[in-house]
N, C-alpha and C positions, 0 to 999 in steps of 0.2 A: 234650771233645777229640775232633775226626774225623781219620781219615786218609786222605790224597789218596796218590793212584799218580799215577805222573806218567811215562811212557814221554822216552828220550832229557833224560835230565836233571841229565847231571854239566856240565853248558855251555848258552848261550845264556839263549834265554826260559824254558826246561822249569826249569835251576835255577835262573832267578827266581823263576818262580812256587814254587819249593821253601823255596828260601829265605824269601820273605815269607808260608809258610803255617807254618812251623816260628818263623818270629817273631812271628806272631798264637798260637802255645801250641799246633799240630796237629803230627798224625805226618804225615812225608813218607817216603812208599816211591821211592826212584831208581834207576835204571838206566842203562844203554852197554852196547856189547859188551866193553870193560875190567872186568875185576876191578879192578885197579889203581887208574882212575880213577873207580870206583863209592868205592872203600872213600875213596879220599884226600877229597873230596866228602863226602860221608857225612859222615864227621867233620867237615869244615869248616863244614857247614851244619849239624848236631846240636852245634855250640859255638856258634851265635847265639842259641838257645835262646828261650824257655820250653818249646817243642816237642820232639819228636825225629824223627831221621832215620836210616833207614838204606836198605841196596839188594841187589839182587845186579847180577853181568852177568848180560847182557838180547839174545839176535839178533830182531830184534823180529818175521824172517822167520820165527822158527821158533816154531811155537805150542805147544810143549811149557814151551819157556823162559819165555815170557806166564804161560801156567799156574802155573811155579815161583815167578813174581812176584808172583802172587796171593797162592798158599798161602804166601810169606815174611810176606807185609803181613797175613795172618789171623792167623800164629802170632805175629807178634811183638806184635800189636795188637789183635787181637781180629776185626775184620771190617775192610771199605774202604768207605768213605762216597764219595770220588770217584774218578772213573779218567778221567785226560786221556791219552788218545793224543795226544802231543807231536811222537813220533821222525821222524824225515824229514830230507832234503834237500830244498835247490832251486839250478838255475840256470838263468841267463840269458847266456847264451852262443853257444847254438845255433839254430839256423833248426830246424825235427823232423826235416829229414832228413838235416840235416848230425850229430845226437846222437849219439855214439861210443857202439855195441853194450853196451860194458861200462857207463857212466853210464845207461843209457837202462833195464836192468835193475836198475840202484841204484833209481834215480828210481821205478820201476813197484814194483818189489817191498817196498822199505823202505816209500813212503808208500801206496800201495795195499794189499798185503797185509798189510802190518805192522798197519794201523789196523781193515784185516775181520779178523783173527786177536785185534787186543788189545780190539776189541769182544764177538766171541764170550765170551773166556774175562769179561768182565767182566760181560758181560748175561746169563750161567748163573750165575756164581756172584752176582750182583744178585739173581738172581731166586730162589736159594736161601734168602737170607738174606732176602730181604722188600724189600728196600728196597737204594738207592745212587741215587748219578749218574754218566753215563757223556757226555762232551763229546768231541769228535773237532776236531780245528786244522784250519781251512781259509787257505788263499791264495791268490795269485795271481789270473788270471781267474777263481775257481771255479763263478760263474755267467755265465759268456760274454757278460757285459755291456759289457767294455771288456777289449781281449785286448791284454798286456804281449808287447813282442816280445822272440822268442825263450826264451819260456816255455810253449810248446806244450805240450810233456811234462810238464812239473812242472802246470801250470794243467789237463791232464787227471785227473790223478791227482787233487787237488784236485778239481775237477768230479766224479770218480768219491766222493771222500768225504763230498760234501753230499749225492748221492743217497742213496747208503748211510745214511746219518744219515736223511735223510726215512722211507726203510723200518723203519728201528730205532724211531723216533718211534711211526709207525705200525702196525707189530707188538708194540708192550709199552703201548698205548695204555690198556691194562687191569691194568693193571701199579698200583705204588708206584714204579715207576724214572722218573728225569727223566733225558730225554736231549738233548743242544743241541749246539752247534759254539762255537768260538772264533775271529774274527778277530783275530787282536793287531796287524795291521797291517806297516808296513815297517819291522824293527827292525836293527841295528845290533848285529849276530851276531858269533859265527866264521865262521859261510858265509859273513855279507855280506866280510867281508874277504877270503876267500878266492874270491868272485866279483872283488872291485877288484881285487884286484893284479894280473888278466887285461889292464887299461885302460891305457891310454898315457896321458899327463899330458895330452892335448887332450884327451882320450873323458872323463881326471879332470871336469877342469875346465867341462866342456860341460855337465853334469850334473849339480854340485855344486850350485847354487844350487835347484834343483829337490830335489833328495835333503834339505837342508837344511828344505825343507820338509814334505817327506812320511816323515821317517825319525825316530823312537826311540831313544831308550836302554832296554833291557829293564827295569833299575830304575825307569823311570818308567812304564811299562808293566802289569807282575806285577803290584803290591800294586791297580789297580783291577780288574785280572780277577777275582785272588782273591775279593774283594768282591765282585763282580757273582755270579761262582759261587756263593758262598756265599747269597747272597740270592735267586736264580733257585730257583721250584718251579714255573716252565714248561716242559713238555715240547715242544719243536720251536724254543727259542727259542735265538735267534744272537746272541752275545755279541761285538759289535763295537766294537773302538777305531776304529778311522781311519775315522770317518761322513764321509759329504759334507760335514753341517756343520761338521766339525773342519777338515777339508780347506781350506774355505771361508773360515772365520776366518781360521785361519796364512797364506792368499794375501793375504787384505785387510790383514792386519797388516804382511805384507812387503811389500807393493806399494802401497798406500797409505799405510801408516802408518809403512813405512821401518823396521821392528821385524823385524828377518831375525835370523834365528835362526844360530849357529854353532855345527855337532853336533862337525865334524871336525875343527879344532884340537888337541885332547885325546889324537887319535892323533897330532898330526903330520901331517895330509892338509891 
């Protein structure tokens, strides 16, 4: 039995992937800035079981609190086998210089500081203990190859965390730690929703048939990361759902072969 830390993960993809490593029979350490919604979580995902689960709150800015995450998932469990830096935001909203002061600081600090802070504390005590894994979530543009509009900010930060990750790679090279990235791709969130309801029902609609193609359900998602994670002892390696040829396929399926997929019905969109 190992145990994953999993930053930002009473919601979204962070508690899928909780959820499907507490149902493969592993401990899951979660976190928010909620007590509340740590503890309600917690138990809901420690009753799908073979595994367990528990968490504290988590400011992912503050690296004291990182710390306290650690030392919870030692004492309650013995050591951490993995540590995904999850937590973050994103939007797609803004041109960069239209990003209102207050978001523009969520965005830098939650996903750029959050993930240099919950690497440190994870790559000292890794390196204490001999061994771990440490994965960092990437998205957006984060290698400037095809740049999403209106994702400037969030796609730098991003960009700033593949670097970071290459250095980490690079300075634990001599190491027992393996350390990689995660793309999960374009999942069907609480942000994603709380980026839609921004959209007029022409902006809906203009889009939908496109999103249908390139967007997830987190449960169908998690339990291959999980997998991939578990099985990765490559250090520097990028664990990506949404490949070109994924991409690829689902257009020829829709466009060709008339096989369109429908994500958003289920909400009501």
């Amino acid at each position: 039995m190992t145990t994953f830390v999993i930053t930002g993960s009473t919601k979204g993809i962070g508690r899928a992937l909780a959820e499907d490593c507490v149902r493969r029979g592993h401990n899951a350490v979660i976190c928010s800035r909620s007590d509340t919604d740590v503890e309600r979580a917690a138990g809901e995902i420690a009753a799908i079981g073979p595994g367990d689960c528990s968490g504290i709150s988590c400011d992912i800015t503050d690296k004291a609190r990182l710390q306290a995450l650690w030392d919870h998932a030692v004492e309650r469990y013995g050591e951490v086998n993995f540590w995904i830096n999850n937590a973050g935001m994103a939007t797609s909203r803004h041109q960069v210089h239209e990003l209102p002061e207050d978001l523009t600081r969520t965005l830098i600090e939650g996903n750029m500081l959050g993930t240099t802070f919950g690497s440190q504390v994870a790559i000292t005590g890794f390196r204490k203990q001999g061994h771990g894994a440490l994965y960092n979530v990437l998205g957006g543009s984060f290698d400037g190859k095809r740049l999403v509009p209106n994702m400037g900010v969030y796609s730098s930060t991003k960009a700033g965390i593949h670097l970071l990750t290459k250095y980490l790679v690079e300075e634990n090279q001599d190491t027992a730690i393996v350390i990689g990235s995660i793309s999960p791709g374009m999942l069907i969130t609480e942000n994603w929703f709380a980026e839609q309801q921004h959209l007029n029902e022409a902006e809906w609609q203009k889009i939908r048939p496109m999103l249908n193609v390139l967007c997830d359900y987190v449960e169908t998602v998690a339990p291959w990361l999980v997998e991939q994670v578990l099985a990765n002892r490559e250090s520097g390696k990028r664990i990506a759902w949404l490949t070109g040829g994924r991409i690829g396929k689902r257009f020829f399926a829709a466009r060709v072969l008339g096989r369109k997929r429908d994500l958003f019905s289920r909400y009501g969109l």
